[in-house]
VODO-636574 format. One record per residue (C-alpha): residue number from 1; residue in three letters; chain; x, y, z. Coordinates in Angstrom, 2 decimals. Example, Ala and Ser with C-alpha at 12.3 -4.5 7.8 and 13.67 -1.06 7.14 Angstrom:
2
<1; 'ALA'; 'A'; <12.30; -4.50; 7.80>>
<2; 'SER'; 'A'; <13.67; -1.06; 7.14>>
This chain:
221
<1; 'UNK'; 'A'; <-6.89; -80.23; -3.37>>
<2; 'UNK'; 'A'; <-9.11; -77.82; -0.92>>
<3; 'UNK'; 'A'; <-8.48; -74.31; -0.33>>
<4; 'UNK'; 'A'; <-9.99; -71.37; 1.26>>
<5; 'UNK'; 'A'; <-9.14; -67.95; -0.40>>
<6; 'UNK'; 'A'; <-10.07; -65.10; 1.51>>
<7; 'UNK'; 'A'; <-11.05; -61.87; -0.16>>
<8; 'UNK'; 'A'; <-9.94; -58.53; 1.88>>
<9; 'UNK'; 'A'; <-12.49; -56.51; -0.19>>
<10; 'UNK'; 'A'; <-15.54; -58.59; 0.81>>
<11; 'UNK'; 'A'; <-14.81; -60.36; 3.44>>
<12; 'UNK'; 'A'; <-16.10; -63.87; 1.49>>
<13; 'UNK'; 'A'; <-14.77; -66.97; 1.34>>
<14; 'UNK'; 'A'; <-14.58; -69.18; -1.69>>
<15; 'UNK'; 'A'; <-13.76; -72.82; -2.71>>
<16; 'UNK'; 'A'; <-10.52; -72.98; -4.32>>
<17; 'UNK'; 'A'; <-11.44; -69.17; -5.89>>
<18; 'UNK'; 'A'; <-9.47; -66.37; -6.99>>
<19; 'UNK'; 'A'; <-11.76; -63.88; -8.70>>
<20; 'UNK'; 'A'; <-9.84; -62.27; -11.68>>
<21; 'UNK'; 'A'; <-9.34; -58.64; -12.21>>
<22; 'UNK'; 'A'; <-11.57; -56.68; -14.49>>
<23; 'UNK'; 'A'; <-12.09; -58.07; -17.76>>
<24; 'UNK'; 'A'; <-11.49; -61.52; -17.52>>
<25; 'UNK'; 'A'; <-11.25; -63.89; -20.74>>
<26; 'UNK'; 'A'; <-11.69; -67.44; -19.31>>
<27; 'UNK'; 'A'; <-13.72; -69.64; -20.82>>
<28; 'UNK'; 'A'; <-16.27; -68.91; -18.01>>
<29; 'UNK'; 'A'; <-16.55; -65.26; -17.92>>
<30; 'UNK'; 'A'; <-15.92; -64.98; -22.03>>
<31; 'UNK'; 'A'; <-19.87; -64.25; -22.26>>
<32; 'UNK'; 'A'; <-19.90; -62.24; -18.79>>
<33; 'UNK'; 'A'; <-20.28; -63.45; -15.41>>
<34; 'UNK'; 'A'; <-22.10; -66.90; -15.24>>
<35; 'UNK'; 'A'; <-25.79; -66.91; -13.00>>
<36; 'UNK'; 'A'; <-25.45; -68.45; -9.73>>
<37; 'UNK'; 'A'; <-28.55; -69.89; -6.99>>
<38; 'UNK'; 'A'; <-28.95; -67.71; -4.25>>
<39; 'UNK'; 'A'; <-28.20; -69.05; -0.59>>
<40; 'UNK'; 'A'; <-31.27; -71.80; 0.03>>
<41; 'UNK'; 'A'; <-31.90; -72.33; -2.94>>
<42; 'UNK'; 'A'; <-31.68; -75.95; -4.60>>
<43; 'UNK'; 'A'; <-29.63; -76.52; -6.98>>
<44; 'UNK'; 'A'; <-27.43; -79.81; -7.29>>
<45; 'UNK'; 'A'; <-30.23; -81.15; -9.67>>
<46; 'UNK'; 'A'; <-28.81; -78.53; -12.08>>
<47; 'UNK'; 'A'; <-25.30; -79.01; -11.67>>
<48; 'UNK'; 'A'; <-23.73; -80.95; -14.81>>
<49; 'UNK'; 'A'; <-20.27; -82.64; -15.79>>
<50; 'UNK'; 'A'; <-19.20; -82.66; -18.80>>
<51; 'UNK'; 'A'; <-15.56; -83.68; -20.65>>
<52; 'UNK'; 'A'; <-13.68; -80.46; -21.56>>
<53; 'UNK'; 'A'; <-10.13; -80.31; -23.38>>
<54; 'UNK'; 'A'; <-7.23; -79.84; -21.50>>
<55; 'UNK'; 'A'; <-6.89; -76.16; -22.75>>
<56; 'UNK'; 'A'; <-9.92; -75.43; -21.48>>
<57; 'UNK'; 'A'; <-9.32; -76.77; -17.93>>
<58; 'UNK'; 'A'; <-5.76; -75.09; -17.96>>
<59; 'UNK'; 'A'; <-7.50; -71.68; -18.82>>
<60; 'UNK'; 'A'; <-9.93; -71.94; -15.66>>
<61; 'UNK'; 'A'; <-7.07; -72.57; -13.14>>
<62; 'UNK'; 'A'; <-4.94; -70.01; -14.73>>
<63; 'UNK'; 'A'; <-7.60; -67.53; -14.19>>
<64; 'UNK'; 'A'; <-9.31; -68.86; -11.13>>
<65; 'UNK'; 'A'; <-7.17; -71.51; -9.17>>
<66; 'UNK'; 'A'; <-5.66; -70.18; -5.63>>
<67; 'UNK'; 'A'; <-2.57; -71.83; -5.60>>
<68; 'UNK'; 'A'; <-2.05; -74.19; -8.58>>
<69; 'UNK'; 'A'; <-2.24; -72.49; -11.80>>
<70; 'UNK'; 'A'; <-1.23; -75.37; -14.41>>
<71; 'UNK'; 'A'; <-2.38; -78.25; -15.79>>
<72; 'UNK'; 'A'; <-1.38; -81.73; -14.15>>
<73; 'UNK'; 'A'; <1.12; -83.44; -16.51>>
<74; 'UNK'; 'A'; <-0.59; -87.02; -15.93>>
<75; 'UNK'; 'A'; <-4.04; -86.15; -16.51>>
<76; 'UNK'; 'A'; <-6.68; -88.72; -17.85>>
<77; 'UNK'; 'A'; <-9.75; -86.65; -17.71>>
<78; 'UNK'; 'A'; <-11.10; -83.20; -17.36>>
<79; 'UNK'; 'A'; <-14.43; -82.44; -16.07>>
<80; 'UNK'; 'A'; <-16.58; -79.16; -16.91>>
<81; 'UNK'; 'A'; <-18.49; -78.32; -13.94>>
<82; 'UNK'; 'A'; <-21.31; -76.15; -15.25>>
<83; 'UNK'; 'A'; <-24.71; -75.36; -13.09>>
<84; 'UNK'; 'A'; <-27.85; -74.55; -15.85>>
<85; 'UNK'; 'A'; <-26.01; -74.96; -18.47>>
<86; 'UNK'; 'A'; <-23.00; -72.39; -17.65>>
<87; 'UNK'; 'A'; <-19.65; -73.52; -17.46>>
<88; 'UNK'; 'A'; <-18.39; -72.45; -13.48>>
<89; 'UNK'; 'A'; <-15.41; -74.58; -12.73>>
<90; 'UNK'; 'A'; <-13.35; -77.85; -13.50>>
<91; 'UNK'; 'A'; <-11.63; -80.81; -12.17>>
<92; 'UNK'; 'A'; <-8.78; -83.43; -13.13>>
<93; 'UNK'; 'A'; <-8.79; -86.54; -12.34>>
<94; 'UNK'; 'A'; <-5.21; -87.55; -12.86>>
<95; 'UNK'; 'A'; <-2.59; -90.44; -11.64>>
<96; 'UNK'; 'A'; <-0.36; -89.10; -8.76>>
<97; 'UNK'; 'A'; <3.14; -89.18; -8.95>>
<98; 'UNK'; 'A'; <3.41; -92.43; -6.34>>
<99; 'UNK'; 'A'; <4.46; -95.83; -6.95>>
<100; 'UNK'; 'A'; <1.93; -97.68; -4.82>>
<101; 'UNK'; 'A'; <0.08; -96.75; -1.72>>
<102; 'UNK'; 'A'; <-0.85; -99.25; 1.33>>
<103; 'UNK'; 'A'; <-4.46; -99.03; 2.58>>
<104; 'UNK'; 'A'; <-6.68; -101.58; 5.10>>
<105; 'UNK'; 'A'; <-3.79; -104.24; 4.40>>
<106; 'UNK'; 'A'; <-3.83; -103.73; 0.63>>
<107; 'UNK'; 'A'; <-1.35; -102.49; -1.73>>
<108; 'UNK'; 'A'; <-2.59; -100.34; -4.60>>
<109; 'UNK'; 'A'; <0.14; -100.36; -7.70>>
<110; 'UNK'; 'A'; <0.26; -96.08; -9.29>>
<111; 'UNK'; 'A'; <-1.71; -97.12; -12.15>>
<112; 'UNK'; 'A'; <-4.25; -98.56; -9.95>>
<113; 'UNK'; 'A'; <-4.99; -95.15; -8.11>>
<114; 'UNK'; 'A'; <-6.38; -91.63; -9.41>>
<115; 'UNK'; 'A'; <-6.24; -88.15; -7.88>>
<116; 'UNK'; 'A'; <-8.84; -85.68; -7.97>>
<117; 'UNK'; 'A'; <-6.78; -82.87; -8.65>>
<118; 'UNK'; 'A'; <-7.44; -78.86; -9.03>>
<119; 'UNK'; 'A'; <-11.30; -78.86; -8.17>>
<120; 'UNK'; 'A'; <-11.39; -74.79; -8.84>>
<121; 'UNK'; 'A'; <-14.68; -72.95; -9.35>>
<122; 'UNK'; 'A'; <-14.12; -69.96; -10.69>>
<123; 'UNK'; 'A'; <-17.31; -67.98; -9.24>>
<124; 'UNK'; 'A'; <-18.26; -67.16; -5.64>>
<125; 'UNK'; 'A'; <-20.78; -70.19; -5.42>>
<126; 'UNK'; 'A'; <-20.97; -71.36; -2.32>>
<127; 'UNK'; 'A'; <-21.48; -75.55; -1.84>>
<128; 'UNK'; 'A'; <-21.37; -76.01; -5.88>>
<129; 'UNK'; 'A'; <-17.69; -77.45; -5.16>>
<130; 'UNK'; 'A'; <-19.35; -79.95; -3.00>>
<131; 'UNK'; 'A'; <-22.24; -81.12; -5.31>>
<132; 'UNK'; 'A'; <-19.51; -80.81; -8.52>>
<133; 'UNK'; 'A'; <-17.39; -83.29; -6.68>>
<134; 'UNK'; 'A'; <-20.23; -85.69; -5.99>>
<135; 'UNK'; 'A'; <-21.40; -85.89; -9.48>>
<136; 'UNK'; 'A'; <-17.54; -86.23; -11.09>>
<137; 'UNK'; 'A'; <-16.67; -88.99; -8.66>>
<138; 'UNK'; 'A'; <-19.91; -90.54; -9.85>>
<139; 'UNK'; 'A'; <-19.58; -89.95; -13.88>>
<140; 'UNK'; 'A'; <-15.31; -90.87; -13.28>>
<141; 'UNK'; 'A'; <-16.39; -94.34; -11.64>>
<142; 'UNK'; 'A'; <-18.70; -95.04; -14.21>>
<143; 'UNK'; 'A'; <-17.31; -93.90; -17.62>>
<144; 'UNK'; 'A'; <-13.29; -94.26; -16.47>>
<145; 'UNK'; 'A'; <-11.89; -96.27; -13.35>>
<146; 'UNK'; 'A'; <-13.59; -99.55; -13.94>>
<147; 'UNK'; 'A'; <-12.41; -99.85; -17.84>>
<148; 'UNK'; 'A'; <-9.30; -98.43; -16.52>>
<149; 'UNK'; 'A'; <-8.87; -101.03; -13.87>>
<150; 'UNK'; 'A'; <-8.55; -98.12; -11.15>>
<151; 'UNK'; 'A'; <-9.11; -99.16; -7.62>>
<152; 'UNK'; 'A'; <-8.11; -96.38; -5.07>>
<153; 'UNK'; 'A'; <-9.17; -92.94; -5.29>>
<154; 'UNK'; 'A'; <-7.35; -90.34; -3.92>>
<155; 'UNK'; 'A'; <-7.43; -86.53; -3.33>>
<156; 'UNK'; 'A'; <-5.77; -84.22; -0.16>>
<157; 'UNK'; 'A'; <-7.40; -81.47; 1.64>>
<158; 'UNK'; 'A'; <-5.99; -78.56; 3.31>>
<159; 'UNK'; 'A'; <-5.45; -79.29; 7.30>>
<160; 'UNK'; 'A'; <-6.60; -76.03; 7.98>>
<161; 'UNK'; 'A'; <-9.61; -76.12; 6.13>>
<162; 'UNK'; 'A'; <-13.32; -77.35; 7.28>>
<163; 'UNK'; 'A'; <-16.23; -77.23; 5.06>>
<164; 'UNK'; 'A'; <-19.16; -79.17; 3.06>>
<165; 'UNK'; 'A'; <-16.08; -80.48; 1.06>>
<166; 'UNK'; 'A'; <-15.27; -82.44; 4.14>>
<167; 'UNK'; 'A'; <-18.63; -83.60; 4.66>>
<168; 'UNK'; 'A'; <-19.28; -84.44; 1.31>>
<169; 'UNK'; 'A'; <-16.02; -86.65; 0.51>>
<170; 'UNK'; 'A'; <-17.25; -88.61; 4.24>>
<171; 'UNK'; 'A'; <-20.40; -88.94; 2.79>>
<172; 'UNK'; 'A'; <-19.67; -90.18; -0.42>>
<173; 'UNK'; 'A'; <-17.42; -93.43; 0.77>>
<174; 'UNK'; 'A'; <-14.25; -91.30; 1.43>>
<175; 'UNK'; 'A'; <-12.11; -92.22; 4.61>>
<176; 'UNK'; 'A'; <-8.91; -89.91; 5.99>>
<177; 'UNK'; 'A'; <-6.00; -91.91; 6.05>>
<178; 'UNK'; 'A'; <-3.80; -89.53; 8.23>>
<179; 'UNK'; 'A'; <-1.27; -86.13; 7.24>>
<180; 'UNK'; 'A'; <1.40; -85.51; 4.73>>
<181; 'UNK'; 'A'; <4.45; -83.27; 5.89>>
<182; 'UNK'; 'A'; <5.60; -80.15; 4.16>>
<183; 'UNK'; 'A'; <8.54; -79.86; 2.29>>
<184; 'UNK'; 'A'; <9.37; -78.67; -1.77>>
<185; 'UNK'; 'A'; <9.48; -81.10; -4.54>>
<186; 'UNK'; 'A'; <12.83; -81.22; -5.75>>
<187; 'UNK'; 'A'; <12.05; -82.24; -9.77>>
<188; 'UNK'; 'A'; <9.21; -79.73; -9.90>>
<189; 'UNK'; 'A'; <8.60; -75.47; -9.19>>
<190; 'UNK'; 'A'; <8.41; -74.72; -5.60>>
<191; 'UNK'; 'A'; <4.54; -73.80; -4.29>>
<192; 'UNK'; 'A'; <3.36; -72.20; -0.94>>
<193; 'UNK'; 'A'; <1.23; -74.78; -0.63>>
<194; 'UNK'; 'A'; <3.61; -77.73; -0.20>>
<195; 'UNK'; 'A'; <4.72; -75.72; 3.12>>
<196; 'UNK'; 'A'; <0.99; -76.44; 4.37>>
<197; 'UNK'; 'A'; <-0.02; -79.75; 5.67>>
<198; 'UNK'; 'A'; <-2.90; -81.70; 4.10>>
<199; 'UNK'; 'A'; <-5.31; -84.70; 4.89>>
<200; 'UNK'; 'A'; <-5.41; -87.88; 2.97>>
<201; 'UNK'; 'A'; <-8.16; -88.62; 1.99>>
<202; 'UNK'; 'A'; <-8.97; -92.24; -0.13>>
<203; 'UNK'; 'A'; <-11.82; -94.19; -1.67>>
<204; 'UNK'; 'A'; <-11.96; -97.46; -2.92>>
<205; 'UNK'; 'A'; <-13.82; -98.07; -6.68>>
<206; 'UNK'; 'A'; <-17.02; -100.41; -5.88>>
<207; 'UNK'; 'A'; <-16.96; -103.14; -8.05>>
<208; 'UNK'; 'A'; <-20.18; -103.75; -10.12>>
<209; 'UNK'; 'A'; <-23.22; -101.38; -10.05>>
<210; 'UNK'; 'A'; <-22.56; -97.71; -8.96>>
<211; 'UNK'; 'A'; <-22.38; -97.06; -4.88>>
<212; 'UNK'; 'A'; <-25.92; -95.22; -3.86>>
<213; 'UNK'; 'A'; <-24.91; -93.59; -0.72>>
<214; 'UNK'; 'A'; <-25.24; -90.07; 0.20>>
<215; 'UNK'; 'A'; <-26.94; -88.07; -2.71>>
<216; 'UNK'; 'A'; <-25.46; -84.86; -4.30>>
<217; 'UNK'; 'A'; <-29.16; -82.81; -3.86>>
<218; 'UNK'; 'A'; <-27.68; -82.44; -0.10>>
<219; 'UNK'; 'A'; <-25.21; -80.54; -0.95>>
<220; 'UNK'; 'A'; <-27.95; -77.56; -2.68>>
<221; 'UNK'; 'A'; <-28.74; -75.90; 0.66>>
């Protein structure tokens, strides 16, 4: 799920962000580059999630995405992640590709468990990855898993990567549950990024009201 792209020209570094060359089309630089907060200033009160179609989301991580380009072929939602208004990134929640999955002594069935998949944000924002996630776990939980009967969420983050993402997915009720290996999936393209470790990270749907734990305005600064 997490990456860290580093830009030569700048030096930067950006959540899960490849900034196009000149003239890009996507659906969030169509009208020209989006306005972002300036470091210190808050901003997760602004941040929004909306449903967007699947052409949209594919568009964004065509243009934007590091290292996963496409479209998840079990998707059940995509999330907008806009900040004032502008559109500035998306996410999937989707099932993985697992038959179950063991966790504290309890054995979660595939169509019990959802990924968040291909959080990209496809401007140089720092922290709006971390508040984005906070607010589409929220809206996911409340409009999707329980109707759904999902019980186990689940999403992977690079090994070599630390960042608010980290401390956000701790903070919001998520617990690492140890390391996958490396190695190509034989039924599907080969990616870079399967040769990298990653973290395993899950979280279990509360059952009735929403969980208030950490909020997302923590994330602004």
């Amino acid at each position: 799920m997490t990456s860290v792209h580093h830009d030569d020209a700048t030096g930067q570094t950006g959540f899960q962000f490849t900034r196009a060359s000149g003239g890009c089309d996507c659906p969030i630089h169509h009208d020209g580059e989006p306005v972002t907060a300036p470091l210190g200033l808050r901003f997760a009160e602004r941040v929004q999630i909306e449903t967007i179609p699947r052409h949209v989301a594919g568009a964004i991580y065509e243009a934007h995405h590091s290292y996963m380009d496409s479209v998840p072929l079990t998707n059940l939602v995509h999330h907008g992640l806009s900040y004032q208004g502008q559109l500035m990134g998306a996410i999937t929640w989707r099932h993985p590709l697992i038959r179950s999955l063991n966790h504290d002594e309890t054995r979660y069935e595939g169509d019990e468990i959802v990924e968040a998949a291909r959080i990209c944000i496809g401007v140089d924002f720092p922290n709006l990855a971390s508040a984005a996630l906070a607010r589409s776990m929220d809206q996911f939980i409340r409009r999707e898993a329980r109707r759904r009967g999902i019980r186990l969420l689940l999403t992977f983050v690079r090994a070599d990567f630390e960042g608010s993402m980290v401390k956000a997915l701790r903070a919001k009720g998520w617990r690492c549950t140890g390391k996958t290996g490396t190695g190509q999936a034989g039924n599907r393209p080969d990616k870079q990024i399967r040769e990298t470790p990653k973290w395993r990270f899950v979280c279990e749907v509360p059952a009735g009201h929403d969980r208030r734990q950490t909020t997302v305005e923590q994330w602004s600064a």
